[in-house]
Every structure is written in structure tokens, then in C-alpha cells.
N, C-alpha and C positions, 0 to 999 in steps of 0.2 A: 309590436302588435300591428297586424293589418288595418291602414285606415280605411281602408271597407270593409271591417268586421262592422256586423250586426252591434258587437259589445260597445263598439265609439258612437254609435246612432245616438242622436240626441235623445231625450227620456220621454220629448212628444212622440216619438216613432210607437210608446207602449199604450194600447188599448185602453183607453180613459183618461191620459192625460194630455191638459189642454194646455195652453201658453198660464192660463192663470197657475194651475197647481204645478207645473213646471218651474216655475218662481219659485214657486215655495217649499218645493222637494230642491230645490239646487241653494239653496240656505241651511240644509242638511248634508250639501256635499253631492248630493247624487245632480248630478249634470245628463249621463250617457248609461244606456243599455244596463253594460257591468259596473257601473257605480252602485245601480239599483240591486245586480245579484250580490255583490260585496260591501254591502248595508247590513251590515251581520244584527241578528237581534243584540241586545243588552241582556235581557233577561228569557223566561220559560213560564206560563202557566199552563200547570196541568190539570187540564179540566175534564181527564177521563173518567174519571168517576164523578157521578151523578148523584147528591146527596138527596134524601130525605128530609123533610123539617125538623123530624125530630129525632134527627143525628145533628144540626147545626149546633154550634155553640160562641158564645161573645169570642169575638178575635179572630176567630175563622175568615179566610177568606175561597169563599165555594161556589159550585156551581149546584143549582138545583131547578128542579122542573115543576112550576104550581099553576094553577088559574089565578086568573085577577077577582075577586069577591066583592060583591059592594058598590058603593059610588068613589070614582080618583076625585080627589078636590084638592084644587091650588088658594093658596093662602096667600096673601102678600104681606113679606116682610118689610121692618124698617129697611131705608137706602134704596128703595127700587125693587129689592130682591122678592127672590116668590119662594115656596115651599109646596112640595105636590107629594098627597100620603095618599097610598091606596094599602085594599090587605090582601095577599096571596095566599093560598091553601091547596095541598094537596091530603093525601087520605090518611095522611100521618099525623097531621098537625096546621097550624096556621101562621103569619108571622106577618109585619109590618113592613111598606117600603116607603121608603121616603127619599126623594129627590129635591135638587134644590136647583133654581133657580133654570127649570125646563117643565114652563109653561105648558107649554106641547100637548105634553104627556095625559093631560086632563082629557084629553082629546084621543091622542092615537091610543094609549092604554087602556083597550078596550073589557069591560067587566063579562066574564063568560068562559074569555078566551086562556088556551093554555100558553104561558111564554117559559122558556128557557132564559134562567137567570143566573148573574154572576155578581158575586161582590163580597163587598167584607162585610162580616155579621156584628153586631153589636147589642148592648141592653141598654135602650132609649126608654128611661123613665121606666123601668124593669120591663120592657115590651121587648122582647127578640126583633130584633131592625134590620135590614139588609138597607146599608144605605147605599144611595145612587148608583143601583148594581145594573150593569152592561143587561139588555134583552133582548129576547128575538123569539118571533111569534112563533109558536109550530105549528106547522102545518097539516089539515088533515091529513091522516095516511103516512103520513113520514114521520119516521122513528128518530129522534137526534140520538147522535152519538158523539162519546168524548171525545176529545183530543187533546195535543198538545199543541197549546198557540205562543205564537213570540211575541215577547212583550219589546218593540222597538222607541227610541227616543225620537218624539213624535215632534209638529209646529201644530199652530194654529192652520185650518183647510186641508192636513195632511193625517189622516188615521189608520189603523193599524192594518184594516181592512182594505183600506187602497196599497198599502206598498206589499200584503201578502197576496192579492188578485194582479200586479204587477207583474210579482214572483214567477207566481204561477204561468202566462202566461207566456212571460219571455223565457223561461226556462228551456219549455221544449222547444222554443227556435232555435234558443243559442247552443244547447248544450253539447251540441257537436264543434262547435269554435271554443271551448271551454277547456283551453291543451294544457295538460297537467304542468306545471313549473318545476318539478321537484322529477331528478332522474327514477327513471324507474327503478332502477336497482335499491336506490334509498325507501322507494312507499313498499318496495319487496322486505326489504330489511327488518322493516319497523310495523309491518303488518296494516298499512296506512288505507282509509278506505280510496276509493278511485274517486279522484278528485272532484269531478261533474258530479256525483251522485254525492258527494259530501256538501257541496253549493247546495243542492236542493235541499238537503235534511237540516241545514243549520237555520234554512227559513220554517219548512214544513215537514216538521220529522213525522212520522210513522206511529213509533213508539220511542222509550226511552234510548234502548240500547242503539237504535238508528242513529238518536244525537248524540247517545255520550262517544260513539267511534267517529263521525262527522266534526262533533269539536275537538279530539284529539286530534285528527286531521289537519284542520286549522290552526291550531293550538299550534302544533308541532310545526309548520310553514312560516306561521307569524313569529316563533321564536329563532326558527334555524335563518330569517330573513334579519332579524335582530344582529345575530351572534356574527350570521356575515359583512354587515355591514362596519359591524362595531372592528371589525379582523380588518379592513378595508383602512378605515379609518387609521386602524393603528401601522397597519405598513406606510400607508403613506406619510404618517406623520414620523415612523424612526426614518422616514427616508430626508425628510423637510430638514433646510437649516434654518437656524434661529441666530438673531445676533450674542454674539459674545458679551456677558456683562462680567467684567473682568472680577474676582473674588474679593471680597472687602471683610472689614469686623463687624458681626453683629453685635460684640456687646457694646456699642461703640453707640447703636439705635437701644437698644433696649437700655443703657443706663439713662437713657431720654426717659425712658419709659418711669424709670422710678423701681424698677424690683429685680429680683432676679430672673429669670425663664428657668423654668422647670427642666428636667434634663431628654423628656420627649419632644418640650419647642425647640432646644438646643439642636436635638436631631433632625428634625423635619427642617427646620432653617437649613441648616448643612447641607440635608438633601435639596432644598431647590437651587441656595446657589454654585452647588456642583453640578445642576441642572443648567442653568443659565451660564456657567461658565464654560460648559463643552461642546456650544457650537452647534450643537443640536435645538430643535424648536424644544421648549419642556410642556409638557400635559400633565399636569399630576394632581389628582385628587386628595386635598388632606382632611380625611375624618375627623373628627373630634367630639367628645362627650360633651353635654352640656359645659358650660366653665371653664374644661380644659386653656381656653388662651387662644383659639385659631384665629381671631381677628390680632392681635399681636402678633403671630408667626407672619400675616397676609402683611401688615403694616410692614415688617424687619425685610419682606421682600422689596413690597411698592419702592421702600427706601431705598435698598440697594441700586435700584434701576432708574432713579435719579439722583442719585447718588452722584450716578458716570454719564449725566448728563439728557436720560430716557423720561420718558413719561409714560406713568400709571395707571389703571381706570379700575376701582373698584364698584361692582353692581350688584345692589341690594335688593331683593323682592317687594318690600314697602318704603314707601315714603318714611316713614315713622325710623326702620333702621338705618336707611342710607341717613337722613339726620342725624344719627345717635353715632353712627360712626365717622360723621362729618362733626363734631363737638368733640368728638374726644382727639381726633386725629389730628385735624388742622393744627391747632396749638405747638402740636409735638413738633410737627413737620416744618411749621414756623419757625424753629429753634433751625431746623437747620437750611435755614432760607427757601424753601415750596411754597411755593403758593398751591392753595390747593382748593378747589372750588366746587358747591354743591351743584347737580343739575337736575331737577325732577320738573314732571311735567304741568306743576303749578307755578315753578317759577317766570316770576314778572317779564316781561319783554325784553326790556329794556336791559336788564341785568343778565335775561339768555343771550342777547346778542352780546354785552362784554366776556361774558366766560366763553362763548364760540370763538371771539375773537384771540382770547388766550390761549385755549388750546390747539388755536391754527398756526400760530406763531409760536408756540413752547414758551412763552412765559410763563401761563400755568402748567404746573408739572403732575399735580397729581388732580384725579376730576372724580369726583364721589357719587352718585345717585341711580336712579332707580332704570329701569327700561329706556325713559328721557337719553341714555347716553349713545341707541345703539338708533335713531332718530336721521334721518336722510339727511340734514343739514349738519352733520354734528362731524367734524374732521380735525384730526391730529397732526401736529407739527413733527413726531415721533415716538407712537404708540409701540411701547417695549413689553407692555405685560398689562396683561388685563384678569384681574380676579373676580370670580362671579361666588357671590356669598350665599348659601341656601342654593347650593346648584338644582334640588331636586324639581324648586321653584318654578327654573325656568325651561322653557323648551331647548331641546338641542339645537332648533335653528336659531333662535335668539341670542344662545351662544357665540354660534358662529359668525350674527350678523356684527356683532361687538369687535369679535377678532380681526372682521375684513377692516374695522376702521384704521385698522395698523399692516405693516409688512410683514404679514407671518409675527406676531407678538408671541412669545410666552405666555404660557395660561396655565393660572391657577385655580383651582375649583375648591368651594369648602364647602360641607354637609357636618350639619351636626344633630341627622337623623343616622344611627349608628344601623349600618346595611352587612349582615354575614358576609365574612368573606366568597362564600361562594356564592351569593349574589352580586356582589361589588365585582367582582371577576368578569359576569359577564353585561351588568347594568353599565360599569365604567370600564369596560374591557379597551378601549380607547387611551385608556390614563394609567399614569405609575399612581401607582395609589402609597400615600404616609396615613399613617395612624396617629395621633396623639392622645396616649394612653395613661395620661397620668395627669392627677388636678393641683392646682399649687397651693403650696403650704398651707393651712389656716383654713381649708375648704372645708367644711363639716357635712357629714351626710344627711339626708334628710328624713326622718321618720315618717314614715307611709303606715298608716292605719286603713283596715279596711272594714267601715261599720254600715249596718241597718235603720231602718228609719229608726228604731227603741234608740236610740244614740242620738236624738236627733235633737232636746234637749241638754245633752251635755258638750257638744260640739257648738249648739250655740252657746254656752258659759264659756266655751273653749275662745272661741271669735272672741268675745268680751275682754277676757284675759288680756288675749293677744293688744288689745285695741290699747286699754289700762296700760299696756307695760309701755304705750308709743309704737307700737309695730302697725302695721295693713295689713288685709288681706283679701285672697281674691274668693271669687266664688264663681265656677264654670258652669255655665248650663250649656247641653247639647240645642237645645232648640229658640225659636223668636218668636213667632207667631203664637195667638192666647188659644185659638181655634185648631190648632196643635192637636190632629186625632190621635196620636201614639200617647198623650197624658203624659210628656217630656216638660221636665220646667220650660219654663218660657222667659226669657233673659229681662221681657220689659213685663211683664207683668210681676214675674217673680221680684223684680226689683223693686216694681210699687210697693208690692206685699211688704218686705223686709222693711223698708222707708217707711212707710207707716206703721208697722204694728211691732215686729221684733226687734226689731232696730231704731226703734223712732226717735233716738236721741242721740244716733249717732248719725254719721256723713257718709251716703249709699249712691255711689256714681253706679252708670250702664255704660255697658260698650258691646256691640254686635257689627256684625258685619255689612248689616244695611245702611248704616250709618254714611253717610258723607264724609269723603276723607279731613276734610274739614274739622267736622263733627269727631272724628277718630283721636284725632291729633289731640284734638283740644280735653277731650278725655285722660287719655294717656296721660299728657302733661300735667295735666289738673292732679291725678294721683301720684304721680313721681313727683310734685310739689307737695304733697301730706294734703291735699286741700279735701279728699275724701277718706274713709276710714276704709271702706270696703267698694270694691268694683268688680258688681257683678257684671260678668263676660261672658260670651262665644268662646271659639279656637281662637279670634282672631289675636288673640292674646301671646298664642301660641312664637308667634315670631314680631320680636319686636318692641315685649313690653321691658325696660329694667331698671328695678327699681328695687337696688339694693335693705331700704326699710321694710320690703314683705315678707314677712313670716310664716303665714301660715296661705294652704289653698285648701279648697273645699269645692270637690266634684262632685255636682249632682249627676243622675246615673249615667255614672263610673262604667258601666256593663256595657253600655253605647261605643266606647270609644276604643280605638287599638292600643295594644299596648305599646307601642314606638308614640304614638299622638301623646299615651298617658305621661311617659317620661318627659316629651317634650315640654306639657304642659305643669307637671312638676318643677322644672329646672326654671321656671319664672320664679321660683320663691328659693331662698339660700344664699341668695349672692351677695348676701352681707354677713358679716361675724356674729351676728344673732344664729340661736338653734330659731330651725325652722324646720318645718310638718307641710305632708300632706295626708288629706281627709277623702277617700274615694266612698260616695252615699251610695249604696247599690243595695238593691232588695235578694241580690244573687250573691251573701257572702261566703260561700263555699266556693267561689269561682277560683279556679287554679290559677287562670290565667292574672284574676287580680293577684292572690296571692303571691306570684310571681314578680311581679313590680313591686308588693310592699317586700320582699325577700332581699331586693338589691337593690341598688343607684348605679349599677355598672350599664350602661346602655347597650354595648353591647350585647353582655350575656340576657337581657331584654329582647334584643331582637332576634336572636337564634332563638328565644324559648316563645317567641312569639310567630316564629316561622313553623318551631315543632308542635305545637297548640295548631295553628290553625290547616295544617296537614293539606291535603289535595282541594278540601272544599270538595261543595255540591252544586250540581250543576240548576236544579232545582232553589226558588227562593232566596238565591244569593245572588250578588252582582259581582261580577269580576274586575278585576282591575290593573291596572300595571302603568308602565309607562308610557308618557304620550304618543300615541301611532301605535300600538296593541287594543287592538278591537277586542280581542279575544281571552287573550294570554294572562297569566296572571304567575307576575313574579317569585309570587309564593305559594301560591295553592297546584302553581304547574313545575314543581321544584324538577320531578325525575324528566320530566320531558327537555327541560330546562340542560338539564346538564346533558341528555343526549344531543341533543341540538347543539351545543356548543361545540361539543367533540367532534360531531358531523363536518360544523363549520370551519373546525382546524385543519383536521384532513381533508376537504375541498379545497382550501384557499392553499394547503401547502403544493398539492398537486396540480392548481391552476390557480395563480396570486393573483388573475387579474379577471377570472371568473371569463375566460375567453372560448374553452371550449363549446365544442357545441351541446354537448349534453347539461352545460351548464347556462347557457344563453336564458334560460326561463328565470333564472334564481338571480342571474343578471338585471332582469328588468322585473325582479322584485323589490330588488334592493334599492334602486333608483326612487323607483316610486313610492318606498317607505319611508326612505331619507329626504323627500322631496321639499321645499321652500328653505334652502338657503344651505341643505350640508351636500344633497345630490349631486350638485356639482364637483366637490372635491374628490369623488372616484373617478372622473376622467382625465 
């Protein structure tokens, strides 16, 4: 792009911003001009229609037009805080506002006057509430009217009003430098809108259908910019050599191991070291279901490769599992002379510079822990293979920054969130993708029940039971905080509760996410020691915790989470030869989608039936989401676009492998700058 485009001008160049909120918009990412038009919203509120009071109802979140009534009075709460009630009315009815801790308002919310308001409804003490809802005076003579506003991911000094009058006003400068990226023959094909008039509707649409063709526009760029990348990626990497690790016996490491290997680890082993044995660099993805064994298949590799003299790097997303696979592994690996050493980012000084020094010189051969490994100081005497655990975990660059620690190493990727093949095609389009599709011997399925609160008595006898027979068990809450508007258990208050009243004679640990990694550990540990009976948790449980004496789980509402989250969070309990259950609490038990999890333990057929449940999605009141660097896109809700994109992508890179023509130059420096901090470079 031109560096005298208008689009590279710094973000001061736009009408109202100064050095200070230029700080604080470039902590968002936006730096220049087009940073600010490609700040894509997050979300949509549609506030064309203009309610009545008495059409509002609790939970509603609306827009409505009333006068202020009465006297505003601020109250002061304990801690400092304040509280400011006034009442609004129009000709239909009346209703309460209340704000918290905006003094102000006593003052500028003047009694008389008509304001246009917005916010969520609620029954405060059976009074209809519009708490702390967005206002703005009308003016005489001026009629408001609805719209559709973006709801953006905002800082402190940066709102929602400054980056949409930003928008606004850089638009019509630029929008003549705003050159479509995508050939035109492609936005002709696909009926796509023109791309400058898709910039402006994804900030400030019109109406609906203005946005919903504006984000298939983006939609469709952000995916086919994906699918090229990822096509990029994989030529170069069949192109890349990799050292030769000449073919050894696995059952040679696995009777270290103590059992047999199932006859899919048997497979997936074969396949990598037929991978590492033909010269080629290997990428390969191996899925596997809860239990299936893939920390076993990743060990039977690591081995190999020091086997013949290489060194290993397995990377874990927490602290918590690079420990747990640093205790089970080391010992093994001991057996056949490795030294193998933990690295996380709490480790002591003293003891990080002896393991630096090990794996500078190849003494230590295999090095175990978390982000700590991919670390500016952190260098290998002969980095052969690097396994990243929970790939979904880490960013693609982080990936990469791991691999540069070695010559082109071997890479092995494990997920054991189960991804449709026709997502894993184009999410891991990069990698040979193995499957391990089968659990070993002795694995017992797990009973998934799915009950209403009326159950809520017999599930705690149930918990009792379990506790009686020597089992644990866990108990998930979606939310932390006691002040929690959605009425979501609360992880520490709910734990209080159980601790004293329900439970008061048994042993009730907490674990959440805010916690101190510290604080985490010591949790964890404390319940894989038996030293608590129940620990109630977050997700954070999700990856990390194991602890074969758990028998039973118990999700509070069940209806909050996905179902790939629910399975994940299931497979924390079973891993011992005790029957073990799970309990999904949901006031919604007609839900198909749960019905669908208590139907099977197959994670896969979980995620296709969780892909065909949640269908295209709405553009409206939901949030999108996908993988890191998709603003937009959403892996499963933009499945058809998904696969035309991908197609797109094939037949472009077959016709031009190095994306050199010039009709393709735009798609060129998309791809760059969507792969940008640490993979960007490996397309030149």
C-alpha cells in the first residue's frame, strides 16, 4: 500500500483525536487512518424500534423515549460508591432509573425534560428498572429516530461514540483509496457487495440487510484470506526438509510405559515415524477424544527423536498440565537415560539458568513446559521435534516462535477438542491430520443425565452417595462474581453456600480463574490429594485437572456452555475404573442440543451435531467468533461461505502458487498482514 495513503496517517490526523486518546485507541490496535476503518464492530444493537413502557418487560434490553419526573437523588453507598434513582414516564406508563456510581446525573438529568433511553429492563424490588441505561436529551423540534449502532470492544477514555464519529468522518476522505483486494471477477461470482460501501455498513449500516450483505462481504475475505494462507503454508512446508530420524520400535517405549497401545495409537505412531523418517519436515495434527492416549502417542514420538540422539520440546497451555506431564514422563524417560526438565515461567533463577544451560549443550534432551519455552533466551543444542499440547490453546505465531528455536524441527500438534473434518480441513489445512479414534480397554462410558431444578434434592443425595462410597466430585459454575446480573451461580459465593449449609460436613474447595496461579496449583493439588470432597470450579478445570478418584460432575446451567466445552468438561471425571456420571442442571431440559451430549461420549459425533444445532447464526444479539485473526468470521456459523472460500483458495494458489499475479497482489498483502507477528515471514 501507498505510504502516502491517507489509510497510514497516523490516527491524530482524525478530527478529535489528540495524543492522549491516541494512546489509548493504539492499545486497541488501531495506530493509522485504516486501522480505525478495519476495527470491525464485535457486536449489533438494534435500536430502531422505539418502545413504549408498557411494552417493556424484565430482561428486555430497549430503547424507549420518556421524560424525567420528580426529583434525581444520589445516595451514597458503602466503599465510596453512590447510587442515583430518578422516575421516567411517558403516556403509557412509568418506570424507575437507576444508576450507580455517576454522581453527575443528579445534576445534568434534568426533571421536565424528554431523554431517549437505552438499557436493560429489570424488576428492582417488583418496580420495572431500566438500570444504568445509555441517554440523550431530545431536542426540541427533533424527532429521534432508530438505528442500528455497533457495539465495539471499547478502553477506558475510548467510546463507542468516538470511534463511530471517527468512522464517519474518515470514510468519505478515504473511500476513494479503499481498492478492493478480492479480483473482481470473484466479488462478480459470489454477488459480493463493493467493497468501500461494505467498510462503511459494517461500522454504520442503514438497515439490516445493508449489514447482513456488508458482513458476508467481510466474512467471505476474512475466510478466503484464512484458506490462502493456510494453502501457503502447506506448499511450503511439502516443499521444506526435515532431518531424517531413522525408524525404531515403539513397542520398545510403550512396554516402558506398562500397557498395551490401542490399535489407533499403534497407527498414528506409524504415521509420524514414517513422517520423520522420509526427509520431509512432518506437520501433523493428531486429534483425539477425551482418554483416547495422545499424550502417550506425543511421548512414543519425543522418544524416538532422542532416541537417535535429537531433542524434544513438549508445550503445554498451563502450568498445571506441563507439571502433570512433567511427573508422569520424566521417570519413564529416566529409564532410558533423558534427562528431561521442566520450564515454566515461575521457575526459580537459578534452576532456569541450569536447564538453559542443558538444553544449550544437549545434555537435557527432552524440556517440558508452558509458553516459558518459546522465551528470547531459551536455545537448543538440537531441537528435532516440538509438540504443542491443546494446539487450539495457542496462537499460530507462538507456534511458530517454538519451531524457530530448532532447524526446521518436526511438529507435532494435539487437540483433544474433537473439530468436523470439514473444519479441521480448513482450520488445520497446514497439517496431515491422525485421528485416534478408539479408548483403551477398561474405559467406561459416562452417564450424562440431563435434570431441572425439581432434581435438585436428589442429586444432592447423589453427591453424598458418591462422597460415602470414597469418590469426589466436581461442581461447575459458569460465572464469579456474587453481583452477577444474569442470576449465573457464582463459583465463590455458591461455594460459601454449599460449605456451610448443604454440605457442612463435608470438605468444599473453590477454583476459578481469578485466582493466582499459585492459588490454582494449590487447589488442584489439594483435590487430587483427597484433601477436599467437592471442588467447586470455573472452565478452568477444563484443561488440566486429573484425577482419577472423580466420579461424578455436576454443571450448573448446563444451557450457558457449548457443547465441545460440555464434553471437554465431562472427560474430567471417568478416568478411573469407578462408573462415573455426569449431571447438566438446566431449567431448559428439552434442549436438544443437551440431549445430544447425554446421547453419546463420542466427541466427535458431538461436534458435527454441535456444528448442525448451531447453523449460520444471527447477526443480531450474538457474538461471533472463530480463530485468532478472524474479526469476523465464524468457523461454524459461516460453514457455506467457509467452504466456498476454501475452493476459491485452491483454484487461486493452483493458478498462481506464489499469489504473484497482479490481479492477485491485493490478496497478497492480505495474507501477510493476517499472518503477521512470527508466521508472515515464511511466505517469502
Amino acid at each position: 500500500m501507498d505510504e502516502n495513503s491517507i489509510l497510514n496517517r497516523d490516527v491524530r490526523y482524525v478530527k478529535g483525536i489528540g495524543e492522549s486518546k491516541a494512546k489509548k485507541l493504539a492499545s486497541l490496535g488501531i495506530r493509522t487512518v485504516g486501522d480505525m476503518l478495519t476495527y470491525y464492530p464485535r457486536d449489533y444493537e438494534d435500536r430502531r424500534k422505539i418502545f413504549e413502557i408498557d411494552e417493556l418487560h424484565n430482561g428486555m434490553a430497549a430503547q424507549f423515549r420518556a421524560m424525567v419526573i420528580g426529583r434525581v437523588i444520589t445516595s451514597a453507598l458503602p466503599g465510596g460508591r453512590h447510587i442515583t434513582k430518578a422516575a421516567a414516564a411517558d403516556d403509557s406508563g412509568a418506570l424507575q432509573l437507576v444508576f450507580f456510581n455517576q454522581p453527575y446525573l443528579s445534576k445534568s438529568l434534568v426533571p421536565g425534560k424528554e431523554y431517549m433511553f437505552f438499557g436493560k429492563i429489570t424488576l428492582y424490588q417488583g418496580v420495572l428498572t431500566a438500570v444504568s441505561p445509555e441517554h440523550e436529551e431530545i431536542k426540541p423540534g427533533v424527532e429521534p429516530v432508530g438505528r442500528i449502532l455497533p457495539v465495539y470492544r471499547l478502553t477506558a477514555g475510548v467510546n463507542r461514540k468516538l470511534i463511530m464519529n471517527s468512522v464517519s468522518s474518515v470514510w468519505d476522505v478515504c473511500a476513494t483509496e479503499l481498492k478492493d483486494p478480492l479480483p473482481p471477477a470473484l466479488v462478480e461470482k459470489y454477488g459480493l457487495m463493493e467493497y468501500a460501501r461494505a467498510v462503511r455498513n459494517i461500522h454504520l449500516p442503514n438497515d439490516p440487510e445493508e449489514l447482513d450483505a456488508a458482513r458476508r462481504r467481510m466474512i467471505f475475505t476474512e475466510l478466503l484470506t484464512l484458506s490462502l494462507g493456510l494453502g501457503l503454508l502447506r506448499g511450503k512446508r511439502e516443499a521444506a526438509q526435515g532431518k531424517v530420524i531413522p525408524p525404531c520400535r515403539p513397542e520398545e517405549f510403550f512396554g516402558a510405559l506398562g500397557f498395551e497401545p490401542t490399535g489407533a495409537q499403534k497407527r498414528v505412531v506409524g504415521a509420524i515415524l514414517r513422517d520423520m523418517a522420509s526427509g520431509e519436515r512432518m506437520n501433523r495434527l493428531v486429534q483425539g477424544d477425551v482418554g483416547s492416549g495422545k499424550t502417550a502417542v506425543a511421548a512414543a514420538a519425543c522418544w524416538a527423536v532422542m532416541k537417535n540422539g535429537g531433542q524434544a520440546a513438549l508445550m503445554a497451555p498451563t502450568e498445571v498440565l506441563a507439571s502433570q506431564h512433567y511427573a508422569s514422563l520424566s521417570p519413564i524417560m529416566e529409564r532410558f537415560g533423558i534427562k528431561t526438565a521442566l520450564l515454566l515461567g515461575k521457575t526459580k533463577a537459578a534452576e532456569r539458568r541450569r536447564i538453559l544451560a542443558g538444553l544449550a549443550s544437549g545434555e537435557i534432551g527432552f524440556a517440558i513446559g508452558t509458553h516459558a519455552l518459546f522465551t528470547g533466551d531459551v536455545s537448543f543444542f538440537d531441537l528435532d521435534l516440538v509438540v504443542c499440547d491443546e494446539q487450539q490453546r495457542f496462537g499460530v505465531d507462538q507456534r511458530a516462535k517454538l519451531v524457530s528455536k530448532g532447524g526446521e524441527p518436526h511438529v507435532l500438534v494435539m487437540s483433544a477438542t474433537p473439530i468436523p473434518r470439514t473444519l479441521s480441513l480448513v482450520l488445520y489445512g497446514d497439517l496431515d491430520v491422525s485421528v485416534i479414534d478408539e479408548l483403551p480397554p477398561g474405559r467406561k462410558p459416562i452417564a450424562t443425565y440431563v435434570v431441572g431444578e425439581s432434581m435438585r434434592k436428589r442429586i444432592e443425595a447423589f453427591v453424598r452417595k458418591q462422597v460415602a462410597l470414597g469418590r469426589q466430585v466436581y461442581i461447575v459454575c459458569p460465572a464469579i462474581d456474587e453481583d452477577d446480573t444474569d442470576e449465573l451461580k457464582s463459583v465463590s459465593e455458591y461455594a460459601n453456600s454449599l460449605a456451610s449449609s448443604v454440605y457442612g460436613d463435608l470438605r468444599v474447595g473453590v477454583l476459578h480463574g481469578r485466582m493466582k496461579p499459585a492459588q490454582k496449583d494449590a487447589a488442584m493439588e489439594a483435590f487430587r490429594r483427597g484433601d477436599a470432597d467437592i471442588l467447586v470450579s470455573t472452565t478452568v478445570i477444563e484443561v488440566g485437572v486429573d484425577n482419577p478418584n472423580a466420579s461424578l460432575m455436576v454443571i450448573e446451567n448446563a444451557e450457558r456452555f457449548g457443547l465441545s466445552q460440555l464434553h471437554q468438561l465431562r472427560g474430567r471425571v471417568g478416568r478411573g475404573s469407578a462408573e462415573s456420571f455426569c449431571v447438566l442442571m438446566t431449567d431448559k431440559t428439552g434442549s436438544e442440543r443437551l440431549k445430544a451430549l447425554a446421547g453419546t461420549n463420542d466427541g466427535f459425533k458431538i461436534a458435527e451435531k454441535d456444528l448442525e444445532l448451531r447453523g449460520p447464526g444471527e447477526f443480531f444479539g450474538s457474538r461471533q467468533s472463530g480463530v485468532p485473526g478472524l474479526r469476523l468470521a465464524s468457523l461454524t456459523g459461516d460453514m457455506s461461505l467457509l467452504k466456498s472460500a476454501s475452493h476459491e483458495a485452491n483454484a487461486i494458489l493452483k493458478a498462481d502458487p506464489g499469489l504473484c499475479a497482479e490481479e492477485n497482489s491485493g490478496l497478497g498483502e492480505l495474507v501477510s498482514g493476517f499472518f503477521a507477528g512470527g508466521v508472515g515471514n515464511r511466505f517469502n
